[in-house]
Structure formats: structure tokens, C-alpha cells
N, C-alpha and C positions, 0 to 999 in steps of 0.2 A: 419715468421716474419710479423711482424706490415705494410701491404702496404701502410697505407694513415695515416695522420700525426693523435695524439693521443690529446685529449680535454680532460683533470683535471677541474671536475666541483663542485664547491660546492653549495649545498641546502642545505636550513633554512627554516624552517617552520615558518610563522611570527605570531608576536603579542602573543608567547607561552614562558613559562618561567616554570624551565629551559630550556632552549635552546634546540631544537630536530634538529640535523644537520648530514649534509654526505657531505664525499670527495669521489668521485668515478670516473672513468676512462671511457673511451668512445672512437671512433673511430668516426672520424669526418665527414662520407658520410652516418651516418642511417639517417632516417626520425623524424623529430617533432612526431611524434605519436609515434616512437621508441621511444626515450626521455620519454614520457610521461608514456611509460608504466614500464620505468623504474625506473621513479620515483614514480609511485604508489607502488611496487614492494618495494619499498627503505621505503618508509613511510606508509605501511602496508594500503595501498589504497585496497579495493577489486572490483575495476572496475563494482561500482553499480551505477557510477552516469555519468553527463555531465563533460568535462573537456576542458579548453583551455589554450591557450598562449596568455599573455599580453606581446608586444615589444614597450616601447616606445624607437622609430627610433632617434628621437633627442637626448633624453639623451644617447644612445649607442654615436651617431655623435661623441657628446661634447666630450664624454669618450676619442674616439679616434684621437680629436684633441688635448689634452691635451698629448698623447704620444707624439707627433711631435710639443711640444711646440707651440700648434695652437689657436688659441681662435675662438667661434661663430662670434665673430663682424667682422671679414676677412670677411664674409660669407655676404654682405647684402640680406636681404630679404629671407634667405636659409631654413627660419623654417619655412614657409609655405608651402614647400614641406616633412616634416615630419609628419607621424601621431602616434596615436597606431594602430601598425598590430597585428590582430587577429588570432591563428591558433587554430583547434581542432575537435572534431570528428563531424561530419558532417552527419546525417542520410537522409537529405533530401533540397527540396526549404526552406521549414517553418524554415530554420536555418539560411538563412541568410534573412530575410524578412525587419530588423531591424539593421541597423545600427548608433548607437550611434554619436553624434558629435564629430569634430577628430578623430575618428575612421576610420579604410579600415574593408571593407564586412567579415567575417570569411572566411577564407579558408580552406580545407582539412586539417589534420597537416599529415595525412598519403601521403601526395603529394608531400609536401615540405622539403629538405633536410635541416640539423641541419645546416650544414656549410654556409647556405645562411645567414641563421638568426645570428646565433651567429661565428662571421670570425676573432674577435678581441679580443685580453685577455681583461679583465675588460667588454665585454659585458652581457648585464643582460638581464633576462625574466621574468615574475612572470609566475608562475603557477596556474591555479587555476581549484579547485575539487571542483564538490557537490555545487553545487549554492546555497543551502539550508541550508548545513552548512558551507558552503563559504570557505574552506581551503584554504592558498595562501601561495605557496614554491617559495621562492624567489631563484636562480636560476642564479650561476654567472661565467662565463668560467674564471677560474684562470689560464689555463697554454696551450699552445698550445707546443707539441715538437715530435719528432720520436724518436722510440727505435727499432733498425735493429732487436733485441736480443726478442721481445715482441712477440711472437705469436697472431694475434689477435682472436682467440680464446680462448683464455684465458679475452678475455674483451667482456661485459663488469665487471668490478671489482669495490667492494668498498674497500678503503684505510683506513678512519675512519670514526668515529661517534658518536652521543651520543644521548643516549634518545628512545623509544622504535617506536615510530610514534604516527599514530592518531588511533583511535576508530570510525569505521563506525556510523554514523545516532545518535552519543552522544549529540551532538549540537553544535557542533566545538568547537573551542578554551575554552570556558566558563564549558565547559561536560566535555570535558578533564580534565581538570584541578578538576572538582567534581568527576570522576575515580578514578585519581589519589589519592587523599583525602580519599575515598573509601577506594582502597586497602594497603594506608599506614597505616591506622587506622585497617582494618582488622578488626569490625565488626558494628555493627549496621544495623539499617536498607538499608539504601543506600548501605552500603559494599554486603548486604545479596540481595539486590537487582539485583546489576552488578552482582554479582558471578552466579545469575538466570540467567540474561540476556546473558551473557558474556560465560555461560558453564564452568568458572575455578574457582577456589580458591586462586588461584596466579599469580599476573599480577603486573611487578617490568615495570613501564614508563620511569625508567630512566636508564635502561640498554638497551643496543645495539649489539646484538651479530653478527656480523660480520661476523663470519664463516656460521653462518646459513643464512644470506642475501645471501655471493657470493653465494653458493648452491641452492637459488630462484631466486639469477640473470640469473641463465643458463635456466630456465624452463619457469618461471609466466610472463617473458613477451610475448610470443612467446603465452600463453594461453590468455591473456587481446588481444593481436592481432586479434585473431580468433575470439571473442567478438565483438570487438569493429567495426574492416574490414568487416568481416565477416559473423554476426550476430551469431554463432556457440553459443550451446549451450557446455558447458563443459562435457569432457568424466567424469566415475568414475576416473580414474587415476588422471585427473588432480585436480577433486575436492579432493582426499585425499593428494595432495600438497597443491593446496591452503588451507585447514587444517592443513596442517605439521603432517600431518598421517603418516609419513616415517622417516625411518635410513638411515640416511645419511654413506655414504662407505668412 
């Protein structure tokens, strides 16, 4: 059974249309850096780039004064102890050298536990991948509950979803979107180009196969881990998952 209480989280990948989203299941004592790697996992992230976590602390507050019919003005003076908290992978001093106005320093996310951060339904995080091409999963705990009957090995799980993910080093949101275009049109130049680039001839963005994510839920995080913690370079095995080199049983 399920020991520690179960977190229903939904991600949206933002400023993307149609909508690329997931409802997925979680146990509420992994780490920020767990999260993360399940969310790259979830939105076909291949763990080539920098990532962190945006928390702005006041708007979670507000959130959850608004449960308890609360308002900010109760609170004088109360928002000058909230900032944005930073979390995410963390190689070295050179990463936190710089910290932005209203901001707190970056901290490890492999340190810090998910339930510190996110304690309240309606709390939110952004995500954000690949500074370069800037990806940002918004990130919002819909349901806190226990299930005696839940193994948790069996989590974590995705529920639903829609939309294939993103496309490594395309140029975010704007590249996707010309992929996409791409392989609806099936050919031309750009079509013949991805299909180069990309190794396939068929690539549907707006399907979400489900069954195939739980199946890399159980394995590609546990491999971004060893990455990311670790500095590990990846066995063959794991590289012919992250491929989807395999039959699934």
C-alpha cells in the first residue's frame, strides 16, 4: 500500500497551442529533482540541458488564504518576507554566483523534498528546461488524498494527456510549432528536412500514448538521475530506452 499521502499533479506546457498537458500521480516524499525528471520523462525532455524550479511563495500564500476565506491585507507587511525560490541541478559555486532581484540563491532540487514546496492543493511551480529554448511547464498540485489499496510501486503513473511533448534544440515553442506544420503537411522541404534531422517519417504532436509514458515512468527517470546526481554517462541499455528500442511485455 500507498505509505505517505498521494499528490495528482497536472503539467501544461505554456504559450503552446494545442495544448500539450499531463495528469499524473506521485507520492509526496520524492525530491524536486525527482519531479523534474519526471517531468522531462512526461514531456519527452532528453536531459541535455540546465533545468529549474520557479516558486513564487506569495502567490502559493494568497492561494492558500483563499481556502480558509483569508485575504493578504490580514497579513500587514507579510509580502516582504516572500520571494521567488529557486530549485535545480546544481553542478557547482558558478551556479549560484548570481542571484536575480526578489529572488532566494538556487538551491540543489536533488536536496529538497517535493512536499516542502508544494503542501497545498492549488500550489504551483513553473518548470523550466533548456534556457536556450526556454521550455516552461507550469506545474500545479490538484489533489492531495491516501489510497490504503495503491501500492506505491505502481507510482509514479500518468492518468491522462494530450499532445506528444517537445522536440529537443527545435527552438521552443516557435519550432515546434514549424515540426508540427512539417509533418502535417508531409512534404516539402522543411518536412524532408525534420524527417533528416529527426531519423522518422512519422511524427503525430498531437497524440499521447499513455501506455508507452507509464512504461518510461518506471525506468528514464532513475537514468536522468544518474546524469544529472551523478554525472554518469548512460549504459547501451539505457540508451536503447531512451530510443524506445524495445517491446514492451
Amino acid at each position: 500500500m500507498a505509505s505517505h499521502p498521494i499528490y495528482q499533479i497536472y503539467a501544461e506546457l505554456e504559450e503552446y497551442e494545442p495544448k500539450i498537458w499531463r495528469r499524473f500521480e506521485v507520492m509526496n516524499n520524492i525530491t524536486m529533482a525527482r519531479l523534474a525528471y519526471i517531468l522531462m520523462t512526461l514531456f519527452e525532455m532528453k536531459a541535455n540541458h540546465l533545468y529549474n524550479f520557479e516558486v513564487d511563495e506569495l502567490e502559493n500564500f494568497e492561494n492558500y488564504l483563499k481556502t480558509r476565506d483569508q485575504k493578504i491585507e490580514m497579513f500587514e507587511g507579510i509580502e516582504t518576507h516572500f520571494k521567488i525560490a529557486e530549485y535545480g541541478c546544481v553542478f557547482g559555486d558558478e551556479d549560484q554566483t548570481y542571484v536575480a532581484d526578489g529572488h532566494k540563491p538556487l538551491e540543489d532540487a536533488s536536496n529538497i523534498l517535493m512536499k516542502r514546496i508544494l503542501d497545498h492543493e492549488n500550489d504551483k511551480v513553473v518548470f523550466r528546461y533548456d534556457f536556450g529554448d526556454n521550455w516552461h511547464v507550469k506545474v500545479i498540485l490538484e489533489k492531495i488524498y491516501e489510497d490504503q489499496n495503491l501500492s506505491g510501486k505502481e507510482l509514479p503513473r500518468l492518468i491522462e494527456g494530450q499532445g506528444y511533448g517537445i522536440i529537443e534544440d527545435c527552438g521552443g515553442v516557435m519550432g515546434l510549432e514549424d515540426v508540427r506544420k512539417a509533418f502535417k503537411k508531409k512534404q516539402g522541404e522543411e518536412y524532408e528536412m525534420y524527417c533528416e534531422w529527426l531519423g522518422v517519417k512519422e511524427l503525430d504532436l498531437d497524440r499521447c500514448d499513455i501506455e508507452d509514458l507509464n512504461f518510461r515512468l518506471k525506468k528514464i527517470p532513475r537514468i536522468y538521475q544518474d546524469s544529472y546526481e551523478y554525472g554518469l554517462e548512460p549504459t547501451k541499455q539505457s540508451l536503447n530506452l531512451l530510443e524506445r528500442k524495445y517491446i514492451k511485455k
